[in-house]
C-alpha positions as CSV (number, residue, x, y, z in Angstrom):
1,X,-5.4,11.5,25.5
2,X,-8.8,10.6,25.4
3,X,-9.2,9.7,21.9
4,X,-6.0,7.5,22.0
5,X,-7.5,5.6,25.0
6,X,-11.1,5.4,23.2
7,X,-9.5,4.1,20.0
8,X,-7.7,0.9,22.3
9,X,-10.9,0.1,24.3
10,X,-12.3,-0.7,20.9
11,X,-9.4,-2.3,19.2
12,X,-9.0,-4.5,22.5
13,X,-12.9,-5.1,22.1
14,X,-13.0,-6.3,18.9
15,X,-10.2,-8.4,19.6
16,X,-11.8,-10.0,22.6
17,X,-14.8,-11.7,20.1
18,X,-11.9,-12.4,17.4
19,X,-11.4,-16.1,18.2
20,X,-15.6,-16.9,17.8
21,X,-14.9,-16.4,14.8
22,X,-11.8,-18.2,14.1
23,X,-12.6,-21.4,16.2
24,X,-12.2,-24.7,14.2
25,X,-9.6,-23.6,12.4
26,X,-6.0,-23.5,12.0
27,X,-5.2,-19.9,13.6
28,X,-7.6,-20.7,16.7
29,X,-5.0,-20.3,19.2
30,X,-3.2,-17.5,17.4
31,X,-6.3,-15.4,17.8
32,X,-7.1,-16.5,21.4
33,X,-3.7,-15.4,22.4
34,X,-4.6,-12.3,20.3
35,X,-7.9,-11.9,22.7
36,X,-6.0,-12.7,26.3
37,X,-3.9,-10.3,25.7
38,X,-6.5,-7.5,24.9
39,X,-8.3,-9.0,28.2
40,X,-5.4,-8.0,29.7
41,X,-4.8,-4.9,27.9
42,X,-8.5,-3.8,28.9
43,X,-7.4,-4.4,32.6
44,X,-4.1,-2.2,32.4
45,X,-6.6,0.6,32.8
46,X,-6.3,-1.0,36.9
47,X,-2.8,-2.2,36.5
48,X,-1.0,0.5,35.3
49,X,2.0,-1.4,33.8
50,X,3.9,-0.9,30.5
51,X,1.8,-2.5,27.5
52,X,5.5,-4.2,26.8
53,X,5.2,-5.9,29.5
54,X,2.3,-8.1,28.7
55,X,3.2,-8.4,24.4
56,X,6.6,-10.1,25.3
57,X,4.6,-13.3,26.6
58,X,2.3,-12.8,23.8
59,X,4.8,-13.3,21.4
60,X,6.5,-16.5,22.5
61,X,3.1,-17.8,23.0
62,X,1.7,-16.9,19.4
63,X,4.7,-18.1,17.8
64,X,3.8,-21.5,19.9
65,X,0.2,-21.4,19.1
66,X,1.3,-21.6,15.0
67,X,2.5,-25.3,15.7
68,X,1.0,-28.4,16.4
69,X,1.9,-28.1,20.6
70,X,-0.4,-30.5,21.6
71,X,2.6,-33.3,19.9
72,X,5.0,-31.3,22.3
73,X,5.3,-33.9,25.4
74,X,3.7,-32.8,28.2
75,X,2.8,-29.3,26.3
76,X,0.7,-28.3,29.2
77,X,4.2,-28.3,31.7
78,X,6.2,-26.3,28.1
79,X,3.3,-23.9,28.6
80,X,3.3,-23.6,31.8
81,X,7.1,-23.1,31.8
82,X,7.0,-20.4,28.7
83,X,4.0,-18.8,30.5
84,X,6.5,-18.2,34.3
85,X,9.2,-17.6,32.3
86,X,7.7,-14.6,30.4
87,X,6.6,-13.1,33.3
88,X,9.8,-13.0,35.0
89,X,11.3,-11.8,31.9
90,X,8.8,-8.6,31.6
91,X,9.4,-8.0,35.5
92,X,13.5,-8.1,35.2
93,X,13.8,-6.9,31.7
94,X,13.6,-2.8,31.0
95,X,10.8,-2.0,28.2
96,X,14.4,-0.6,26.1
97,X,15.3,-4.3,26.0
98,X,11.8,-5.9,25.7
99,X,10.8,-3.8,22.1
100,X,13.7,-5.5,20.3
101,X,12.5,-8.6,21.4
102,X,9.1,-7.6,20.8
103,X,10.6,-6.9,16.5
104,X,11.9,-10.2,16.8
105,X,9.4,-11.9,17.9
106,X,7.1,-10.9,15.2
107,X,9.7,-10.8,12.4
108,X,9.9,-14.8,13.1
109,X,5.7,-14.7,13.4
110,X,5.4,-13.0,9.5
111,X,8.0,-15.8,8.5
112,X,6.1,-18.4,9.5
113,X,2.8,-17.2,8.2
114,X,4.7,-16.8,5.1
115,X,5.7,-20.0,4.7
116,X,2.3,-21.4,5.1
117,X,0.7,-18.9,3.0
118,X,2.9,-20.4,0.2
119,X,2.5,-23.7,1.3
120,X,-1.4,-23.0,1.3
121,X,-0.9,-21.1,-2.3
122,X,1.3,-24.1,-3.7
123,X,-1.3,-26.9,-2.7
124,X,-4.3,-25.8,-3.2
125,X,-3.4,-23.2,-6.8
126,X,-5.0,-20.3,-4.9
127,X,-4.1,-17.0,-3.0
128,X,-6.1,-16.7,0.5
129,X,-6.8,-12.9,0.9
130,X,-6.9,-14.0,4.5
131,X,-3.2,-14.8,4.8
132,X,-2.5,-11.5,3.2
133,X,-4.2,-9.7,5.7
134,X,-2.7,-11.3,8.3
135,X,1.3,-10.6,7.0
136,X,-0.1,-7.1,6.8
137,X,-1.5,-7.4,10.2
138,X,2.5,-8.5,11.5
139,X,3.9,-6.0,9.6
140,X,2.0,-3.4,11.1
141,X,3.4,-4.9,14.6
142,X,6.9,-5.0,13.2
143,X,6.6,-1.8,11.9
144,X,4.5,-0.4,15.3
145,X,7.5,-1.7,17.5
146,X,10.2,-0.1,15.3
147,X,8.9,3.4,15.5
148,X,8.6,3.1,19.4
149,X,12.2,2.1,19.6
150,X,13.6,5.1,17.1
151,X,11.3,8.1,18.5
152,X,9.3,8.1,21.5
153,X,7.1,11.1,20.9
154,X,6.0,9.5,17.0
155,X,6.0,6.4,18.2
156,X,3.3,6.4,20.4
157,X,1.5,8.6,17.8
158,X,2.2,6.3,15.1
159,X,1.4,3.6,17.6
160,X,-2.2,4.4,18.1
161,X,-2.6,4.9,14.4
162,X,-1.6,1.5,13.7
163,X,-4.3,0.4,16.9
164,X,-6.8,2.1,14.6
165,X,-5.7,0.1,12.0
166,X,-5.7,-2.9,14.0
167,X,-9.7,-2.2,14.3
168,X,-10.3,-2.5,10.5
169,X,-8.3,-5.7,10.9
170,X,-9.7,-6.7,13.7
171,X,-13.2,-6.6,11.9
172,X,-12.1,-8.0,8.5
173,X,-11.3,-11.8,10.9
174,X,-14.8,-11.2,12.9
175,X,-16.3,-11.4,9.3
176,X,-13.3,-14.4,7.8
177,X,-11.4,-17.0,8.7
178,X,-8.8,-19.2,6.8
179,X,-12.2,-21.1,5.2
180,X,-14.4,-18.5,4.1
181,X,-12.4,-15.5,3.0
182,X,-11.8,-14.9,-0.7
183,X,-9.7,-16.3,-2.7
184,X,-8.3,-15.9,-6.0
185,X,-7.3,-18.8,-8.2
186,X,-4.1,-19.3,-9.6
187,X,-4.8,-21.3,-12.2
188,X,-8.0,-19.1,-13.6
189,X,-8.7,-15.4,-13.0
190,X,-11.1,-14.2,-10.5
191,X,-12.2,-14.3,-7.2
192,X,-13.5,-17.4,-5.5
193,X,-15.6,-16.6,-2.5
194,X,-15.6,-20.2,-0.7
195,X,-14.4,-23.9,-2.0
């Protein structure tokens, strides 16, 4: 299991630098969820407890972090109370339960991406490659969480081939954000590199 473990150190790595690179813009917080979590992740060498148990908080809080929370009323108290929340949740509920959630969770996360890549598309008469990546990015964590709940054993193979994934991902937004990735115009063919 050595290479498995390798392949996460990196993936969680790369992740951790993720948000630098995404600051100033509107997926900021998405991303610095993104890197908590692979904090986190890096530690559960130490903790020893269920990866699960630390993406079921991640996902309330990204779908949070896609809205404006800082018009939520005392937001810092909703975070707070998301943030206890999730952790009792992840202590009471088994990892059979938490996986389903984990499919929902990120089912509602590509939805909204969707909706703002063709809100983005619509206004502005151009397709962002960055959005694109970033559906592909969810469905590769819809489609990683599926596996795990039909078949254990291929699960966690397919699992760790998706993290790998995750790497080339990961890279793609240390090098792009929603500003300076390519574009392609709707209105004329080609490629736009920045407006």
């Amino acid at each position: 299991m050595v290479i498995p473990h390798i392949v996460s150190l990196i993936s969680n790595t790369i992740w951790l630098f993720v948000p630098f690179r995404q600051a100033k813009t509107n997926y900021f917080f998405f991303f610095l969820i993104y890197a908590v979590t692979s904090a986190f992740m890096l530690l559960d060498y130490i903790l020893l407890l269920h990866p699960a148990k630390f993406y079921l908080g991640q996902g309330f809080f990204l779908i949070i972090s896609l809205y404006n929370f800082q018009k939520i009323p005392y937001y810092v108290s909703v975070l707070l109370s998301i943030l206890i929340i999730s952790i009792i949740l992840a202590v009471i509920i088994p990892v059979k339960i938490i996986i389903p959630c984990l499919i929902a969770e990120h089912v509602v996360i590509f939805f909204i991406i969707l909706k703002r890549t063709v809100l983005y598309s619509n206004e502005h008469k151009k397709l962002n490659i960055f959005h694109f990546v970033l559906l592909l990015f969810e469905i590769t964590a819809i489609t990683r969480f599926i596996v795990v709940l039909k078949n254990l054993r291929t699960g966690i193979i397919f699992f760790y081939l998706t993290t790998a994934f995750g790497i080339l991902i990961g890279i793609f937004f240390l090098l792009y954000n929603e500003k300076n990735s390519p574009k392609i115009s709707l209105e004329s063919k080609g490629i736009v590199n920045m407006d």
